[in-house]
N, C-alpha and C positions, 0 to 999 in steps of 0.2 A: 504494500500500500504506500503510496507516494505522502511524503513527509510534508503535511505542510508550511509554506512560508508565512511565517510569522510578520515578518519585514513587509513582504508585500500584502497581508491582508491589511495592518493597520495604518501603511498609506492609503489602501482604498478606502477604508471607513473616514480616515481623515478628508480625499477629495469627495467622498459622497456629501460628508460631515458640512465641506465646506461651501458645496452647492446650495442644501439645505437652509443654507443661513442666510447664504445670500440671500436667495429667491423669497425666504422668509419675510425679511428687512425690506427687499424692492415692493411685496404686497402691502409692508406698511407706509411706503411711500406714496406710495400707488393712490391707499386709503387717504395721507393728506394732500393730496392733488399735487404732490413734489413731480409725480411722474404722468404725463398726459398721454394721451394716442391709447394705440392696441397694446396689448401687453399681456405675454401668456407664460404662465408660471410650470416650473419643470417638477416640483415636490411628487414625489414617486416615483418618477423614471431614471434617477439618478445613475441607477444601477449599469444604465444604457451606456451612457455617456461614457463614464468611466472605465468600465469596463471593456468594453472597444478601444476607445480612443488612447487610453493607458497603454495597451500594446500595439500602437501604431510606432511606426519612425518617424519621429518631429523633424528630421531630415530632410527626406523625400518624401513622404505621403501626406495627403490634402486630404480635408476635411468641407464638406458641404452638408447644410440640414434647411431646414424649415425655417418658421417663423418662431419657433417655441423653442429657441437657440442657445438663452444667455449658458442652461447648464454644462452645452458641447463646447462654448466658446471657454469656457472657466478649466474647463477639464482638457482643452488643448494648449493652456498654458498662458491664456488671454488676461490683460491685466486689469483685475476686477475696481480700481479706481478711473480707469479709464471705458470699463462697461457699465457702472454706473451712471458716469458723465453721461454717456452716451444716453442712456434710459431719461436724462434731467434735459437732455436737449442742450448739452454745453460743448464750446467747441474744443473743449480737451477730451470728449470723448471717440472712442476708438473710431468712428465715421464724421468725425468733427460736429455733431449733431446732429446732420442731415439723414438718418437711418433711424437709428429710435432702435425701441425694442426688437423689432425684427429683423435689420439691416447691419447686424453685429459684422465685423470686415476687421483681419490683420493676416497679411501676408506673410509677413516673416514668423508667423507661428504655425504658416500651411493652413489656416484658416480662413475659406473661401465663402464664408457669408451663408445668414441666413438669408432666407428669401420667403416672399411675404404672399405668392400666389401658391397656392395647394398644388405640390407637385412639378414645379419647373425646377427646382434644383437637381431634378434628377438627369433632364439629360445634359445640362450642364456640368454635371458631375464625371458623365461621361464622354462629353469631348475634353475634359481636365484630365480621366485617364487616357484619351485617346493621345493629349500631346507626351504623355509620361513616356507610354510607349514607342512614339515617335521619335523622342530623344535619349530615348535610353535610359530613362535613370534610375530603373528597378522601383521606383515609388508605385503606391497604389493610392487610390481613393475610395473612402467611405463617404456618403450620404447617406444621413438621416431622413426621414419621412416618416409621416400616421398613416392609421390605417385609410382613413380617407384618401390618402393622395395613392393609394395603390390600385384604384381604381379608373386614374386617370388615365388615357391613352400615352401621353408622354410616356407614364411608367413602362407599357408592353413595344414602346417602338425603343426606347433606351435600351433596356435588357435585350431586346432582338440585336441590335446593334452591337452590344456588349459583348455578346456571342459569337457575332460573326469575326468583327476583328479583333477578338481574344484579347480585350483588354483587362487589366487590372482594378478589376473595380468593384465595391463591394454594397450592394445595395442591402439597407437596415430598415426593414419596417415596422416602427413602434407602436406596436398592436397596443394602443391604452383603453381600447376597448369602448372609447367614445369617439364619432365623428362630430368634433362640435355638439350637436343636442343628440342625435340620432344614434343608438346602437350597432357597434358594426356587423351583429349579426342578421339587422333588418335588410343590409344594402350587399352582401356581401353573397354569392351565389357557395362556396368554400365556407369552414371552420378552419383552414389552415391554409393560410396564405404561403407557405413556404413551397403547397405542391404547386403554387402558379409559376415556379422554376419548370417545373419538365417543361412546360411548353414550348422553352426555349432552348431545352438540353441546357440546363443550367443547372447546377448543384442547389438544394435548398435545404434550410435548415430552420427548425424551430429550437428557439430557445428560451427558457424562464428568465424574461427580462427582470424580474424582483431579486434574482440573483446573481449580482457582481462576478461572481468569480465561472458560474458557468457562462455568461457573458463574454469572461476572458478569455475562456479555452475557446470560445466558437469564435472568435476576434482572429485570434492564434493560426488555426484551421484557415478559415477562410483570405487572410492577409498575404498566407501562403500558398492556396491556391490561386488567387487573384495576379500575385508576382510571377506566376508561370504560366500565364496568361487563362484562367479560366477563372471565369466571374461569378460569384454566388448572390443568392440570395438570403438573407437571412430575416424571420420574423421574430420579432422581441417583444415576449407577452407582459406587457406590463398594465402603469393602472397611473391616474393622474389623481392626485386628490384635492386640486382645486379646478375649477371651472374651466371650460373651455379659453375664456380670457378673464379677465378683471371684471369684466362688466356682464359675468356670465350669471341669471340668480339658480341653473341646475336645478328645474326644476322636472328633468327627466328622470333623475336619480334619487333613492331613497336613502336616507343616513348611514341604515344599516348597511347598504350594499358600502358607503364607503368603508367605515370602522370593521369590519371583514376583511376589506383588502387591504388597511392599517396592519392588522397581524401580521400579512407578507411585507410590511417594510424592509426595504432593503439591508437598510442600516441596522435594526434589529435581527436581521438573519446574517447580516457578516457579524455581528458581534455575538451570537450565541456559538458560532464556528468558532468563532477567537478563544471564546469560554472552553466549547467541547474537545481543545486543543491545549487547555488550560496554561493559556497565556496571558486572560484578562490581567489587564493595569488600570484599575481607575484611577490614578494620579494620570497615566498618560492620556487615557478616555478623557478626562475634565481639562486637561491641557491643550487638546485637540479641540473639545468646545470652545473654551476659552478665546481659542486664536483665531475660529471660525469668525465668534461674534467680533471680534474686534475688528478684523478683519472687515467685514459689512459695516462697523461703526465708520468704520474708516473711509470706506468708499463713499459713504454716504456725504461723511466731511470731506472729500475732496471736491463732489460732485457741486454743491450746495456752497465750495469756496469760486469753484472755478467762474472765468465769463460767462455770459452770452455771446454765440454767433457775433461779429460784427455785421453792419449792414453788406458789406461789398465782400464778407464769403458767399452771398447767395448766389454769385455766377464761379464762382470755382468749383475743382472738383466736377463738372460736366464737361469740358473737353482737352484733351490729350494736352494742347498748347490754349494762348489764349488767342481768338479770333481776332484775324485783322479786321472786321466792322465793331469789333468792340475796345479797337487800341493795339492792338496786336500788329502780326507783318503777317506777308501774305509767302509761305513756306515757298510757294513752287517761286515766287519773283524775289522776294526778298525786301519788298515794296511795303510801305505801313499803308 
């Protein structure tokens, strides 16, 4: 029986720890109108995040999700006083403000944005692998998506595509079990989205998204078939426990159904492992809270010290150079 890592389970509890808090903190922002727009909280899915994206190479592999982002951008190494910003509309946030809660963007962390229509970062995701493989450089790419967006056409012309030219690419669909208000078993012809791989002679895999470390190993599995040019699919059951957005009142849902899938909290089933390996530290469990919360205090006081926008970033940021009709030169003459 394989010996478990002690080292690496209580980083994961710490990066689940630290989503957690965030995401906590940003709904109380949310609540005193600090934070405006759309805004969609990750509490329960953490396990996702983590668990995948922890065994990527921050190297060469690229990351793409949804609009329900902050927990994948946190967990690829994204700097949470700079994703804050970003949620306050400041322009020391990671998209200078002009993104918001859904439009999270840092390249040099391989972090290729969330994206705010249901379903198009998928095949965008996969012309990201297709340049990987065009130039070599052994990276791969994961995107995230709900179960909602697996239903869009993008998703089956992507993975076709995927297929053919054998790229590296690893598509995650985070089965949370709610489309927005709707059930995904009302919309959904399957119970297991992972068989909608054969279609495309594509590997598929289901996995207990509430569980980090099986997470890991299907991250693991699949990062390595993806690198040798076959694409999977993977679905990750998990479960959201706050509303579809901020301004969600869930009235599809019954309490009970939440507090039932409470029990599978991620974080309380990597820590009962920890236990059943009889490694618990509650000095380092409380240390780990501790820096979470500060952590979040923190981002909060950066966000809430920084600017506003100036008036004249509103035309930056939309094109490559600045246009000669707006002051600019004119590239091909050289003429203002």
């Amino acid at each position: 029986m394989k010996k478990p890592d002690i080292e690496l389970y209580w980083n994961l509890r710490n990066e689940m720890t630290r989503i957690r808090r965030f995401e906590e903190k940003t709904g109380q922002m949310y609540g005193l109108r600090k934070i405006g727009g759309f805004c969609h909280l990750y509490n329960g899915q953490e396990a996702v995040a983590v668990g995948f994206i922890g065994a990527m190479d921050h190297e060469k592999d690229k990351v793409l999700t949804g609009y329900r982002d902050h927990g994948h951008a946190l967990a690829a190494g994204m700097d949470p006083d700079g994703i804050m910003a970003e949620l306050f509309g400041k322009v020391t946030g990671v998209s200078r403000g002009k993104g918001g809660s859904m439009h999270l963007f840092d390249q040099d962390k391989g972090f290729l944005g969330g994206n705010g229509i249901v379903g198009a970062q998928i095949p965008v995701a996969v012309g990201v692998a297709f340049a990987q493989k065009y130039k070599k450089t052994r990276g791969a790419t994961a995107v995230f998506f709900g179960d909602g967006a697996i239903h869009q056409g993008a998703f089956h012309e992507a993975l076709n595509l995927a297929k053919i030219w054998k790229l590296p690419a690893v598509l995650i669909c985070e089965n949370n079990q709610w489309g927005m208000g709707t059930s995904w078993k009302r919309v959904s012809a399957v119970d297991d989205f992972s068989l909608m791989a054969s279609a495309y002679g594509v590997r598929g895999e289901q996995v207990d998204g509430m569980d980090v470390l099986a997470v890991r190993d299907a991250a693991l599995r699949a990062l390595d078939d993806a690198r040798n040019g076959n694409p999977v699919l993977i679905e990750a059951r998990t479960y959201r426990y706050k509303g579809h957005s901020m301004s969600d009142p869930q009235k599809y849902r019954t309490r009970d159904e939440v507090d039932e899938y409470r029990k599978q909290d991620p974080i309380y089933l990597l820590e009962e492992k920890i236990k059943a390996a009889n490694a618990w530290d509650e000095k380092l469990a409380l240390a780990q809270d501790e820096a979470a919360d500060a952590m979040a205090e923190q981002a909060v006081a950066f966000a809430e010290s920084s600017p506003e926008p100036a008036l004249h970033t509103i035309y930056e940021d939309i094109y490559a150079g600045v246009p000669f009709f707006m002051g600019g030169h004119d590239a091909a003459t050289g003429r203002a």
